[in-house]
C-alpha positions as CSV (number, residue, x, y, z in Angstrom):
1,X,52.8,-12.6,5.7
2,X,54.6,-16.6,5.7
3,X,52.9,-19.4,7.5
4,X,54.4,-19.9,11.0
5,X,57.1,-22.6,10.5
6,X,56.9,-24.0,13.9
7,X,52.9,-24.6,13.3
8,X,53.3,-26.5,10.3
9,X,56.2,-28.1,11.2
10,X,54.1,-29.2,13.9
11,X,51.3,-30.1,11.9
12,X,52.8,-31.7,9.5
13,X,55.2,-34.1,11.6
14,X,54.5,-37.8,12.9
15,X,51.1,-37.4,14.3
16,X,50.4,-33.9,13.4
17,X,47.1,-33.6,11.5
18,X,48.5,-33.8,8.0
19,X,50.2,-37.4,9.0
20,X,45.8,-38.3,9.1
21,X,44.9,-37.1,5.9
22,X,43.0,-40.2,5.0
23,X,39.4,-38.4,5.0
24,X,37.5,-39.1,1.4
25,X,36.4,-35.8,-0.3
26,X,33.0,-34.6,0.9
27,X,33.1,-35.7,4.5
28,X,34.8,-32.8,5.6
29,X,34.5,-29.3,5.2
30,X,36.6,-26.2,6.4
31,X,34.4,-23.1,7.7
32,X,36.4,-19.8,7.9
33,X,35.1,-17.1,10.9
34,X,34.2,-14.1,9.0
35,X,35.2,-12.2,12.1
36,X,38.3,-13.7,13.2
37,X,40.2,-13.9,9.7
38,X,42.5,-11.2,8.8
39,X,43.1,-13.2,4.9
40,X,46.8,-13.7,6.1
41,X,46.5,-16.7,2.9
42,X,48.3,-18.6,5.1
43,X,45.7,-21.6,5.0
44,X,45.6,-21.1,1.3
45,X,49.6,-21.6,1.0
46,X,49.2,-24.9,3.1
47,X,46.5,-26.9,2.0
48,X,47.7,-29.8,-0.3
49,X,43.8,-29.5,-1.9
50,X,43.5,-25.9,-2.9
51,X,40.1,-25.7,-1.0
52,X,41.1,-22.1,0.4
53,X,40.9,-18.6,-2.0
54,X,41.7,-15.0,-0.2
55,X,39.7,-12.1,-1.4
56,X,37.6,-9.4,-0.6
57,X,35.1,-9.5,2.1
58,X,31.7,-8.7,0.3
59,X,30.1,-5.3,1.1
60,X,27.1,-7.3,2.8
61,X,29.2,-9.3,5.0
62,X,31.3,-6.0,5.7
63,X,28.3,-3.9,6.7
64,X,27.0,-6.7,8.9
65,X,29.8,-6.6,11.0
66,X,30.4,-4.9,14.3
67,X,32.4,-1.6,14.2
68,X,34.7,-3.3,16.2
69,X,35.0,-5.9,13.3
70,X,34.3,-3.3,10.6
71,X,37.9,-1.1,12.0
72,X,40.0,-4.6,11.7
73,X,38.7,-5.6,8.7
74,X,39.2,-2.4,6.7
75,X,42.6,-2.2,8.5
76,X,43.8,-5.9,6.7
77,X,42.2,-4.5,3.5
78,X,38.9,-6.1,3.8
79,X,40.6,-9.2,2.9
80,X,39.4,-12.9,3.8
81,X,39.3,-16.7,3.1
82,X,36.9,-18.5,1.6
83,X,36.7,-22.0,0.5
84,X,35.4,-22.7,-2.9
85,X,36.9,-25.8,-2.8
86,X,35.6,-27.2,0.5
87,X,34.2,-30.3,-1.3
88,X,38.0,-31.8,-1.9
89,X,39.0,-31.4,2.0
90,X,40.4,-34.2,3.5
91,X,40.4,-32.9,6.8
92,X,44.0,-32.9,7.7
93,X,43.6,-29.8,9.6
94,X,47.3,-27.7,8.5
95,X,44.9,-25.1,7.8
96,X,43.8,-25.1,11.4
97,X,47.3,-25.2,12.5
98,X,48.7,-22.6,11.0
99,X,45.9,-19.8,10.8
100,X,47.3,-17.2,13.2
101,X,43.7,-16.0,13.9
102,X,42.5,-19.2,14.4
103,X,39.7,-18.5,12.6
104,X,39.5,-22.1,10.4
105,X,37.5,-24.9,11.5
106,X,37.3,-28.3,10.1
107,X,33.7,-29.8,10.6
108,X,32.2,-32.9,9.4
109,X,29.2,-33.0,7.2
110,X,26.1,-35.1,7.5
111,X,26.1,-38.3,5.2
């Protein structure tokens, strides 16, 4: 699946959060929702940092989910985001714009 042009587009233009990019490394972290993401990769196609990797949701984290959860998940192939390299986000939030699931977050850490 492509990014939605018109979400980065918008994300990326004058104002959008990628024009505020400015955050130092390890202020800002991205947190994915297990439950939301369908591992489109479309954050992981985005981020100017390579914070975002798209694999296969853990057995643990599969069996802990709802059935609900456990039906959509196995439908996208068990596939979701993680973030192994959450400690260079800058926090310019494209992967927030353009997750169709909405299922990124960017949250600040404690200094």
């Amino acid at each position: 699946m492509d990014h939605n042009p018109d979400k980065l587009r918008l994300a990326a233009g004058a104002g959008g959060p990628a024009a505020h990019c400015r955050a130092g490394p390890g202020l800002f972290r991205p947190e994915v929702d297990s439950h939301r993401c369908e591992g489109s990769g479309d954050c992981m196609k985005v981020c100017p940092y390579n914070v975002f990797e798209v694999g296969r949701l853990g057995d643990a984290a599969f069996r802990a989910l709802p059935l609900r959860l456990k039906l959509k998940s196995w439908a996208h192939g068990r596939r979701t985001a993680y973030t192994p390299g959450a400690e260079g986000c800058r926090a310019c939030g494209l992967c927030v714009a353009v997750c169709p699931e909405g299922a990124v977050r960017i949250v600040a850490l404690q200094v």
